[in-house]
N, C-alpha and C positions, 0 to 999 in steps of 0.2 A: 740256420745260417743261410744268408743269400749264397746261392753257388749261379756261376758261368763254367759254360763247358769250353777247357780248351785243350790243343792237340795233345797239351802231354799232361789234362786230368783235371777234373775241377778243379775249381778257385773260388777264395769268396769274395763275391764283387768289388768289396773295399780293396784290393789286390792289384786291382788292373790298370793302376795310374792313368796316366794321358792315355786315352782311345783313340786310333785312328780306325771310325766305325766302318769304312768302304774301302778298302784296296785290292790288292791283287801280288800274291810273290809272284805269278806267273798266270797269264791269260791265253787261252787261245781257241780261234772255234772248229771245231771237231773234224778231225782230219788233219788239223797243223801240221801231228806227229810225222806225219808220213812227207811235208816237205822238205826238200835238202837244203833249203835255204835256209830256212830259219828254227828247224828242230836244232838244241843246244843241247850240248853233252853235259853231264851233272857238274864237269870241272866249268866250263862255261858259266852258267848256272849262279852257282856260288859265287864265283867273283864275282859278277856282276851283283848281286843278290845282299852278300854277307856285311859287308860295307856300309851301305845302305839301311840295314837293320842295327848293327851296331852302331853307325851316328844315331839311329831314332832312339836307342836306349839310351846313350850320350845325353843326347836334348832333354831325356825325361825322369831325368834324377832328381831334379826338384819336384815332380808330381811324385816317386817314391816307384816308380816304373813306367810300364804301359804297354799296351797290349794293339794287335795288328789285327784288324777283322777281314779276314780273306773272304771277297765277296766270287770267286770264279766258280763254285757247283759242279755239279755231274758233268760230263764231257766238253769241260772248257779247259782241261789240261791241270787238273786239281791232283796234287801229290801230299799225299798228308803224312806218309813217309818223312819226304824232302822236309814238308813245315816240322815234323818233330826235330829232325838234325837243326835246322835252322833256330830254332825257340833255344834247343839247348847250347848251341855253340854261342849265340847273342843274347841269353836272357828277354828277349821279347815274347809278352806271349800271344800267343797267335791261334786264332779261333777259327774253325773251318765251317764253309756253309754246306749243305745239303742243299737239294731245290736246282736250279736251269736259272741261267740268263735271262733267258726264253722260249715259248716255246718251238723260236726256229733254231734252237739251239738243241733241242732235246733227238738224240737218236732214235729212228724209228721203233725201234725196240721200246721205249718210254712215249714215243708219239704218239701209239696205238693203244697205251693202255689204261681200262679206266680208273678212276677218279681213286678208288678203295685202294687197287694196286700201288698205286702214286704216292697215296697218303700210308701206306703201309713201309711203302720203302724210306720215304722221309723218317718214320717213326724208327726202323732199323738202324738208322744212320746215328738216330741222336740217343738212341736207349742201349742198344747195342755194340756198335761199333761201324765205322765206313772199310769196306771191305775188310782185307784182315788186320790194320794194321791198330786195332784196339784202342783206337779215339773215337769220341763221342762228338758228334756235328754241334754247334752250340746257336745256329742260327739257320731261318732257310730263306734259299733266294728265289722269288719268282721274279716276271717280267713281261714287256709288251712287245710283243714281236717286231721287225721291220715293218714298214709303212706309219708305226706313233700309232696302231689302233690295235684291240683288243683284240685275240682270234679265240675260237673254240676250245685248241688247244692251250692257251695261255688261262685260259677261263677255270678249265679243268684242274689247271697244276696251281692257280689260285686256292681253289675249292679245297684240294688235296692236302696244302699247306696251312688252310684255316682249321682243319681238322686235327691236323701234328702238331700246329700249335698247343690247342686246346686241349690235348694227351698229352703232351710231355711239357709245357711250360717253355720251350723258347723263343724267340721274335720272328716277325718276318721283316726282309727289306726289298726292296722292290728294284728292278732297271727300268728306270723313266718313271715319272710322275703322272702321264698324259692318260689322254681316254680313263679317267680315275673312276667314272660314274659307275660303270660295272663291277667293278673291284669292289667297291664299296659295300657295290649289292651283294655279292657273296659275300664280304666277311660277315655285314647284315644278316644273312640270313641263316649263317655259321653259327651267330654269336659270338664273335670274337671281338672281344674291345680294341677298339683303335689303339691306344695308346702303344698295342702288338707291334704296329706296324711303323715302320719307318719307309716311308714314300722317297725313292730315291731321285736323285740327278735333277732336282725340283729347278736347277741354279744353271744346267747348261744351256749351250745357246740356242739350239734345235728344238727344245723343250718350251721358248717362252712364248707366252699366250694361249699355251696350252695345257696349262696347269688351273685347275680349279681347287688353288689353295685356299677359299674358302669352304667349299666343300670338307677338304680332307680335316683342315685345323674344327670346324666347329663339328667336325664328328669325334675329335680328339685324339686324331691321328699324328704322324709325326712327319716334320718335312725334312727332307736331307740338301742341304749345300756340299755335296760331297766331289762338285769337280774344280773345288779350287787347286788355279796354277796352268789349267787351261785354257791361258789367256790368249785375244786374239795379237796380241803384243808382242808373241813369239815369233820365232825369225820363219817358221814354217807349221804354223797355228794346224791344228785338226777342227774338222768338219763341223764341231760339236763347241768349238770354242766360244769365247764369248769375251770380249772387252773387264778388262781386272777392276775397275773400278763400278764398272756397273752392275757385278755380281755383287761386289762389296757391297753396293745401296742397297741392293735387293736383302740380302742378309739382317743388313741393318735397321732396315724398314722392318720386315717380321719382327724384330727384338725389339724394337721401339712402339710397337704397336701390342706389345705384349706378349708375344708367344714366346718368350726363352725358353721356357720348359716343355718348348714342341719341336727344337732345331737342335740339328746336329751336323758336324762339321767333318770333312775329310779333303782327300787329296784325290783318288781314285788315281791313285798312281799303279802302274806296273816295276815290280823288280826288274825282272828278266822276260820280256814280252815271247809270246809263242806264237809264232806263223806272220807277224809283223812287227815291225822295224821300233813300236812306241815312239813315244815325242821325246825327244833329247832333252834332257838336264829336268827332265819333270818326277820327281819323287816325293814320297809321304816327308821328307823331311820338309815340303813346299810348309809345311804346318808350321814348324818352329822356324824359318828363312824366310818367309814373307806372309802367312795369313796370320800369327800375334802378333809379327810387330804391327801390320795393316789396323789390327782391333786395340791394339794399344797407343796408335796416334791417331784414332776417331774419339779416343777416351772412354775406352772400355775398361770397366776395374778390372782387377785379379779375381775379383768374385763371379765375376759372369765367365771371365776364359775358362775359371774353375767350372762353373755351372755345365758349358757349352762341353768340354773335352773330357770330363772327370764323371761330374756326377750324372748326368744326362745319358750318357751312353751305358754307365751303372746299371742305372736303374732300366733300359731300355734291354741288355742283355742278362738280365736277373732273370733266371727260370722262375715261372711265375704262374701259379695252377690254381684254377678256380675250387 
């Protein structure tokens, strides 16, 4: 049977309805906890949070569920405690990542350590359990440091992840798409088929011209459009924004050029932000409120939003072992 790991226990992939492959219940980078601004007490938390996930179950009754891919890892405020209450108070289910942002994300403690270490912890995370709270990781996140280029340490926790892939059958998804050429080389020299990888934020504004999506697609990798709704149209846009219509193109253009079955769609929204403020009225529900109806008056069938949200993300978090 196809299984995906999520917080409260496998599942077989046909299970997981609409996917939202990249979000966030809660982000923040390392040290948040200890601000008094913006550290939120569990009651905070939830309200903001619960709401939120039960309209996304609301929206995804015609797909027969759906599931929330928690993209925030090791020391970015990841509670998988919290996600188990959350999945079972709202029926969402909700899948947690092992792996770093990045590696200017990773605690010295994990900064310093090598390659074997790294790939050993990821493999605990997903065979085992993430600390005590007896869930299995069902995906892992690596990423590209500040500056958009590849560091040493980013390289390593690559390495580390093409390895835990390859032992235990889950995917990897990436923060940013950029400097892809090195990535490549390691999963290359890994062994690990592309199709593993889902190359993330291919679609944000910061990111463009710096993506070598030919590269990643004819190695048979996978591109992520996962920051729709961060559009520069907002009343107080973020850094990373990008004009709504011209990601649209962007989107559309891969699919019409052939690659459906290499893109994948999300919101890369925050529930409840940790240590900053998030962008107001920007949530995973941006998916069923303006990115289908946007792909349904381009004249996209039912078959491809199927393809894009359902099957695509199925078959990309199906534990999968050579």
């Amino acid at each position: 049977m196809s299984r995906v790991n999520t917080v409260l226990g496998p599942i077989a992939a046909e299970e997981l309805g609409l996917v939202a492959v990249h979000e966030h219940i809660g982000y923040g980078m390392p040290g948040s906890e200890l601000d008094t601004q913006w550290w939120k007490s569990p009651e905070q938390r939830y309200e903001e949070t619960v709401p939120k996930l039960r309209q996304f179950a609301e929206y995804s009754q015609e797909f027969g569920g759906c599931t929330f891919v928690d993209a925030t890892g090791i020391c970015n405020g990841r509670d998988v405690d919290y996600y188990k209450s959350l999945s079972a108070k709202t029926g969402v289910h909700i899948v947690a990542a092992t792996g770093f942002v990045g590696g200017d994300t990773a605690l010295r403690f994990f900064a310093e350590a090598p390659v074997d270490y790294l790939m050993r912890q990821f493999v605990h995370e997903i065979t085992v359990g993430i600390g005590d709270t007896g869930s299995l990781a069902g995906i892992i996140k690596v990423g590209v440091s500040r500056g958009l280029r590849m560091k040493e340490l980013d390289l390593r926790i690559y390495r580390a992840a093409a390895r835990a892939a390859l032992l235990t059958g889950v995917p990897i998804f990436t923060h940013l798409a950029v400097d892809v050429e090195p990535a490549l080389a390691v999963f290359a020299e890994e062994g690990l088929p592309l199709d593993r990888v889902l190359f993330g934020h291919a679609d944000d504004g910061v990111s463009q011209g710096k993506v070598n999506e030919a590269a990643i697609l004819g190695s048979g990798g996978r591109i992520g459009f996962d920051t729709f709704g961060y559009d520069l149209e907002l009343p107080d846009p973020p850094f990373w924004g990008r004009h709504r219509r011209e990601r649209l193109e962007h989107f559309l253009r891969l699919i019409g050029e052939g690659h459906l079955d290499q893109v994948l769609a999300s919101a890369d929204a925050n529930c409840s932000p940790l240590g900053w403020p998030g962008v107001k009225g920007h949530t995973v529900n941006y998916i069923y409120e303006q990115l289908i109806p946007d792909l349904e008056e381009e004249g996209i069938d039912d078959a491809t939003i199927h393809r894009i949200f359902v099957e695509n993300p199925a078959d990309f978090l199906t534990l999968t072992t050579n």
